[in-house]
C-alpha positions, 0 to 999 in steps of 0.5 A, a space after each residue: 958250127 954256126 955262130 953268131 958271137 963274131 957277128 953280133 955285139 954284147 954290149 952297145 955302142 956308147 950312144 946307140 941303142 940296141 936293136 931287136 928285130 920281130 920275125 915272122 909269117 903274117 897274122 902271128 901276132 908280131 904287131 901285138 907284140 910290138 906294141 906291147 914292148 913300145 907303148 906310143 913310141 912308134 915310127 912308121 916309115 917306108 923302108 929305103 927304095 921301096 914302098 914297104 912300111 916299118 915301123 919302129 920303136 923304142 923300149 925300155 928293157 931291164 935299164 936298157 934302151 931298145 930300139 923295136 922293128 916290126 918287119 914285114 911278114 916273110 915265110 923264109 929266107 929265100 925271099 919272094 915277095 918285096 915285104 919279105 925281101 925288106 925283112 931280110 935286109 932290115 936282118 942283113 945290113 941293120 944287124 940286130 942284137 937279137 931276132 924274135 921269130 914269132 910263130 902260130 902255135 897251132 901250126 907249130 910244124 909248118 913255121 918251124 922250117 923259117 925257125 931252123 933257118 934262122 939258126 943255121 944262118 947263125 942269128 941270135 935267135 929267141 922263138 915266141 911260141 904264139 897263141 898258144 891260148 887257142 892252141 890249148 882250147 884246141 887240146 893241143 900240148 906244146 913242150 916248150 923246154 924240150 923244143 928249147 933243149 932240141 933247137 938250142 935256143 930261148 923258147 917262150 910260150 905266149 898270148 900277146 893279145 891277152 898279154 901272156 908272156 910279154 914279161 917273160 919275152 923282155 926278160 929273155 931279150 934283156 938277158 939274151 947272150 949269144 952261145 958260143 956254139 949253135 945247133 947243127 942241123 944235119 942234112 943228107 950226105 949228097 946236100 951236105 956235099 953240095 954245102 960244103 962245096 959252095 961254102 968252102 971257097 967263100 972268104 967274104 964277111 957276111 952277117 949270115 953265115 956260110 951254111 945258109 948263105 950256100 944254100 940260098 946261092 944254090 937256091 939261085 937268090 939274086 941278092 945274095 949273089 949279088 953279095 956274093 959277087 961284091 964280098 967275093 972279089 977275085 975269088 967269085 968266078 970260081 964260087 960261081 962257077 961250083 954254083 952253076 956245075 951243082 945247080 945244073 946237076 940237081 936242076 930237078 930235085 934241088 928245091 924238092 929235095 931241100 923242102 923235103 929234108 927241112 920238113 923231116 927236120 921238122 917232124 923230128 923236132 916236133 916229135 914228143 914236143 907236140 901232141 893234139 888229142 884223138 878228137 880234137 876240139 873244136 871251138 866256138 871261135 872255130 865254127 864262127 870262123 868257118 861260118 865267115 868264109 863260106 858263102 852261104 852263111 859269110 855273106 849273111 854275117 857281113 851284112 849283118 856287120 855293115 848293117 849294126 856296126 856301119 849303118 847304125 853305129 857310124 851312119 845312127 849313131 855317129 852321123 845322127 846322136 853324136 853330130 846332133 849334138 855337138 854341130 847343133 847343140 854346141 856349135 850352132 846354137 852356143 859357140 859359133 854365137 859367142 866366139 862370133 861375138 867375141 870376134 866381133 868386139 875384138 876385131 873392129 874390120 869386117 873383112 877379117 871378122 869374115 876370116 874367122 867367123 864369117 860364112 866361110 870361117 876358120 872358126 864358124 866353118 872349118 872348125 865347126 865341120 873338122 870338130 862337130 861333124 867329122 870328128 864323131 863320124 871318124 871316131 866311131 868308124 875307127 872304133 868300128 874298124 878296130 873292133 872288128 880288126 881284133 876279132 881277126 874277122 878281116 882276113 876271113 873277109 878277104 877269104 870271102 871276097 877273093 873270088 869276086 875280087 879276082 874278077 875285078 883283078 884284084 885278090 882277097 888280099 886287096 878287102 883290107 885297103 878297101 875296108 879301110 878306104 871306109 876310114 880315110 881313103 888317104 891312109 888306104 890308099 897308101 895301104 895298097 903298097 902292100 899288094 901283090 903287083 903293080 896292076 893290083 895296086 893300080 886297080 886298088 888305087 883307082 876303085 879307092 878314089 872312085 867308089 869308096 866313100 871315107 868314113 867321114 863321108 859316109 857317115 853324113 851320107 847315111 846321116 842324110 839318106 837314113 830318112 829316105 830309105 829309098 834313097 839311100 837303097 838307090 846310093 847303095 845299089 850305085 856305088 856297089 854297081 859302079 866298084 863292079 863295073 869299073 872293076 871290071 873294065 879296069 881289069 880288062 885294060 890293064 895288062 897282066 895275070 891276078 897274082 895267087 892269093 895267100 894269107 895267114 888266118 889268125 884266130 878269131 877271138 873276143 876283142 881287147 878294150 885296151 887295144 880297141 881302144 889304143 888303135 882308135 886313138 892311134 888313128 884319130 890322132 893320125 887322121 885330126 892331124 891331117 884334116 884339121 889344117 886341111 880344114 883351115 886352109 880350105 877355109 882362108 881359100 874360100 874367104 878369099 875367093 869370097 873377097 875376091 869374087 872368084 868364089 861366086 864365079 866358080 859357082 856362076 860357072 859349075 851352075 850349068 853342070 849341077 842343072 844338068 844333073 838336076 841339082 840347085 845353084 847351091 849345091 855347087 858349093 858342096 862340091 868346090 869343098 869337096 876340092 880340098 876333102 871328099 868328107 868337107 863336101 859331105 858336110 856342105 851337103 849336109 848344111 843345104 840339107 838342113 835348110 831344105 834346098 834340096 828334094 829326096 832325087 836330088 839328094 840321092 844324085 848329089 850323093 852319089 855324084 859327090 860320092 864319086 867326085 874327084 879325090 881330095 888334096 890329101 888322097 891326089 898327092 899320096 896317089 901322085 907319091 905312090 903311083 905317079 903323077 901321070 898316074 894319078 892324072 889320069 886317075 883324077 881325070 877320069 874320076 871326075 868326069 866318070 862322077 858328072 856322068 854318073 849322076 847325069 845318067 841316074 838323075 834322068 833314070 830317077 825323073 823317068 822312073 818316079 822312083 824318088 
C-alpha cells in the first residue's frame, strides 16, 4: 500500500508555514479558488529556469499559517508541456502538506484519471468537486460520499465562484491527516508485472512513491529518469536495464493499453457516483456558449462586445465623459492654475518652476497625463476585460479565432495576450510564456509590439477619431490589415510547424461583482505602479532636453520625416513621448488635437503611425527579458521603420483618394 505519512510532516517546522498546493487541468476554477483562500496576499514570480509564472499565497487557515500555490494547468503526471512539468516540480521538491486536485464537475470521468494518479503516487490528496452549480442545471447528480468512500480521500462538492464550498474546503485542509494506509488501484495481472518489476529493485528516497514512479519510468519520462539515475546510484544500470527489456516488450501497446485500464478504472468509480438524466438540459448559458464559437453568430457577438464594451465604454465613455472631466474640469482649469501658482510663490528660480509646472512638468504634464487621461482609459478597460473574463466567454474567443490564427502561426490560445495586450502591451507581452513554442512566442511578441495599441492608447485614440467616423474606419481597417499581414509573412519566415491547439472550455456564467471588481483593482494597482514613475521620469528627460536644447534639436531633426508623412512640425513631439510610453504619445496627440493643429488625414495618419511606433521602455526591456536582446532589437528595428513606412504609404493613399 502507498502512503504518504513517511513523506509528509504532521505538524510544521517551528517558523515555516504549511503548504498547500492547487492542482488541476485549466479553466477549472483553481485560480478562483486561490484567491478565495489568500485575499490580496499574492505573489507572482516565474518558477526557477523557466519562464512559467506561480503565484503564491498566504492564508490564514483554523489559527494556522498557510502558504497557497497555484500551479500551472497539468492534465496528468507524465508532463508535456513546460507549465505541467512546472506543477510536478512545485509537487516533487516543495513537498506540500496536502495537494487539492480541483476538477470540473461536468467532466467528473475524464479528470478522475489525474485524481487516481495522485493517490497511487501517494500525495495527500483532497478532490474539489468544481462547478458543480452548472453540473446541477445541467441535471447531472454527483455522489459525493460514495465518490469519498470509493477513492478514500476527502471529497467536497463546490461553486468557487459564487463562493460555495470555500469554508468547507479550508476546513478539510485545516483537519487534513493523512491515513496510514491509501487506496490501491489494481491494474491487470500483465501491468502489475511490469510495476512490480520496475518497482521492486528501487532503493532511493522519492517524494512519490514507487508505484507511480515505475510507471512513469515505463513511460520513458526523462526527468524521472534522471532522478532515478541520481537516487539509484550503483544499483541504476540494472533498474535501467528492466526498463528498456519491458518497454521494448510492450513497445506497441504499452501506452494504449495504460489509458485504457485507467479509463476502466475510471468508469468503475464513476458507476453509481454520476448520473445525467435521459434528456439532458440544456441551458441558456450553454446555447450562448455555442452561439460564441460558431462563425456565423461568434463573429456577430464579437462585434457586438468590441462595439458596446470597447468603443463605447472605453473609447465613449473612458476616453470622452471620464477624461473630459478630470484632464479639462480639473486639471486644466482648476489644478494646474493653483499648484502652478503654488510652485511659483514657493520657489523663486524658473529653471526649476519648469521642472515641476513648466510644459514639461512633473505636475502640469506627467501627472496630469498619468491621472486625468490614462487613468479613466486603463480603469474602464480593465473593468471591461475583467467582466468579460468572468463570463468565460475568452476561451470561447480563442475557439472562434483558432483557424485564422493558425494562418498567421499562431493558435487560439495566443487571443488571450492578445486580448490583453488591449490593456498593457507590457503585462501581455510577458503573458506569451505561456504559449505553446518558442516561434508562437516570437510571432505573439512581434503582432503585440506592432499592431496592438494598449488601452491607454487606444482609448485616446477612439477619443480622438470618434468625431470622424471615417477616420477612425480607415485606422481600424489598417491595423486590422496590417496584424494580418505581418502575420502572415511572420509565419513564413519563421522556421517550424503551429503546435495543436487544446483548452478547457469553462462555463459561461453571469459575472460576480466582487471579482470583477477585485481583478480591476488588482491590475490598476499593477499598471498606476508602473507608468506613473514612468510618467515622471519622462517628464525630468524632457525638461532637460528642454534646458539643454537637445529637446528642440530632436524635434528639428524628426521635422523632415513627419513632413513626409504629412504631419506638422508639432507632431513630433508626440512621438518623442511615445519614446518612453505608446499611451504618453496617445496623449501628446491628444493635446495637438485640442489646439486644432491637425486635419481629419492627418490625424488618422498620425494614429496609425503612432499606433505602430516603436514599443515603450517598459514593453523593449520585458520583450529583451523574455525573448532577447538580439530579439527584441531586431523587433524594435523593424517596428519603427514598419511604422514611418506605413504611415507614408496610407498618407499618399489618403491625398490621392480624397477620402479624408
Amino acid at each position: 500500500m502507498a502512503t504518504c505519512c513517511s513523506k509528509q510532516t504532521e505538524t510544521t517546522i517551528s517558523g515555516n508555514a504549511k503548504k498547500v498546493a492547487l492542482v488541476g487541468n485549466p479553466n477549472v476554477g483553481k485560480s478562483v479558488l486561490f484567491n478565495a483562500l489568500t485575499g490580496a496576499y499574492v505573489t507572482v514570480s516565474n518558477y526557477p529556469g523557466t519562464s512559467v509564472e506561480v503565484a503564491r499565497g498566504s492564508a490564514l487557515i483554523n489559527g494556522q499559517q498557510w502558504e497557497v500555490i497555484d500551479t500551472p494547468g497539468m492534465y496528468s503526471i507524465h508532463t508535456i508541456t513546460e507549465e505541467e512539468r512546472v506543477a510536478r516540480e512545485i509537487l516533487l521538491h516543495e513537498r506540500p502538506d496536502v495537494v487539492v486536485h480541483v476538477l470540473d464537475a461536468r467532466n467528473l470521468e475524464r479528470m478522475l484519471a489525474m485524481t487516481i494518479q495522485l493517490i497511487e503516487a501517494g500525495l495527500p490528496v483532497i478532490l474539489v468537486v468544481n462547478i458543480m452549480d452548472e453540473a446541477e442545471r445541467m441535471g447531472l447528480a454527483i455522489d459525493l460520499k460514495l465518490l469519498q468512500q470509493k477513492l478514500g480521500i476527502p471529497v467536497i462538492g463546490a461553486a468557487t465562484a459564487r463562493k460555495r464550498g470555500i469554508d468547507e474546503i479550508r476546513m478539510a485542509i485545516s483537519a487534513y491527516r493523512c491515513p496510514c494506509e491509501q487506496q490501491r488501484f489494481e491494474y491487470s495481472r500483465l501491468l502489475e508485472r511490469d510495476i512490480n518489476e520496475v518497482a521492486g529493485p528501487m532503493q532511493g528516497e522519492y517524494i512519490l512513491s514507487r508505484r507511480a514512479l515505475a510507471l512513469l519510468l515505463l513511460q520513458q519520462d526523462d526527468e524521472i529518469t534522471e532522478m532515478a539515475r541520481n537516487r539509484e546510484g550503483d544499483g541504476y544500470p540494472q533498474l535501467a536495464e528492466k526498463v528498456r527489456e519491458i518497454a521494448f516488450d510492450r513497445r506497441e501497446s504499452f501506452h494504449l493499453d495504460l489509458s485504457l485500464e485507467r479509463n476502466e478504472m475510471v468508469r468503475q468509480i464513476v458507476n453509481g457516483v454520476f448520473s445525467a438524466p435521459e434528456k439532458r438540459v440544456v441551458t441558456f448559458a450553454e446555447r450562448l456558449s455555442r452561439l460564441a464559437v460558431q462563425p456565423l453568430t461568434g463573429i456577430p457577438m464579437l462585434l457586438i462586445v468590441l462595439y458596446f464594451g470597447l468603443y463605447q465604454f472605453v473609447g465613449v465613455f473612458g476616453a470622452g465623459t471620464v477624461v473630459d472631466f478630470l484632464e479639462k474640469q480639473i486639471f486644466v482649469d482648476i489644478f494646474n492654475p493653483w499648484i502652478t501658482a503654488t510652485v511659483k510663490a514657493l520657489i523663486p528660480w524658473e529653471i526649476i518652476q519648469e521642472l515641476f509646472v513648466g510644459e514639461y512638468g512633473i505636475i502640469t504634464l506627467g501627472i496630469r497625463y498619468a491621472v486625468g487621461i490614462i487613468l479613466p482609459i486603463v480603469a474602464t478597460f480593465f473593468i471591461f476585460f475583467s467582466f468579460l473574463e468572468d463570463t468565460g466567454y475568452f476561451p470561447r474567443l480563442a475557439l472562434l479565432v483558432d483557424r485564422l490564427f493558425k494562418y498567421i502561426g499562431l493558435t487560439g490560445r495566443a487571443v488571450i495576450p492578445m486580448v490583453l495586450g488591449f490593456g498593457c502591451d507590457t503585462m501581455a507581452t510577458m503573458v506569451t510564456r505561456t504559449l505553446e513554442t518558442t516561434r508562437v512566442r516570437i510571432i505573439a511578441t512581434l503582432l503585440l509590439a506592432l499592431a496592438i495599441p494598449c488601452s491607454a492608447q487606444l482609448g485616446v485614440i477612439l477619443g480622438l477619431l470618434s468625431k470622424a467616423p471615417g477616420a477612425l474606419m480607415v485606422w481600424g481597417v489598417c491595423m486590422l490589415l496590417l496584424f494580418i499581414v505581418v502575420g502572415l509573412l511572420a509565419s513564413k519566415v519563421m522556421p517550424g510547424e503551429p503546435p495543436m491547439f487544446y483548452m478547457e472550455i469553462p462555463p459561461m456564467r453571469l459575472p460576480q461583482l466582487g471579482n470583477v471588481l477585485t481583478k480591476t483593482y488588482t491590475r490598476m494597482q499593477w499598471y498606476f505602479m508602473e507608468i506613473l514613475p514612468l510618467f515622471i521620469l519622462a517628464s525630468v528627460l524632457l525638461w532637460l532636453g528642454k534646458i539643454t536644447g537637445f529637446f528642440d534639436k530632436m524635434i528639428t531633426a524628426m521635422t523632415p520625416v513627419m513632413a513626409s508623412i504629412g504631419l506638422p512640425r508639432e507632431t513630433a513631439v508626440a512621438f518623442i513621448f511615445g519614446f518612453f510610453r505608446r499611451d504618453y504619445g496617445a496623449a501628446g496627440l491628444y493635446d495637438l488635437q485640442t489646439k486644432g493643429l491637425m486635419d481629419a488625414r492627418q490625424l488618422t495618419v498620425a494614429a496609425v503611425t503612432l499606433t505602430l511606433f516603436i514599443p515603450c521602455v517598459a514593453q523593449f526591456l520585458v520583450m529583451k527579458n523574455e525573448r532577447g536582446w538580439k530579439t527584441a532589437s531586431a523587433i524594435g528595428l523593424f517596428v519603427s521603420l514598419f511604422a514611418y513606412g506605413s504611415g507614408y504609404v496610407l498618407n499618399k493613399f489618403l491625398l490621392v483618394t480624397g477620402i479624408l
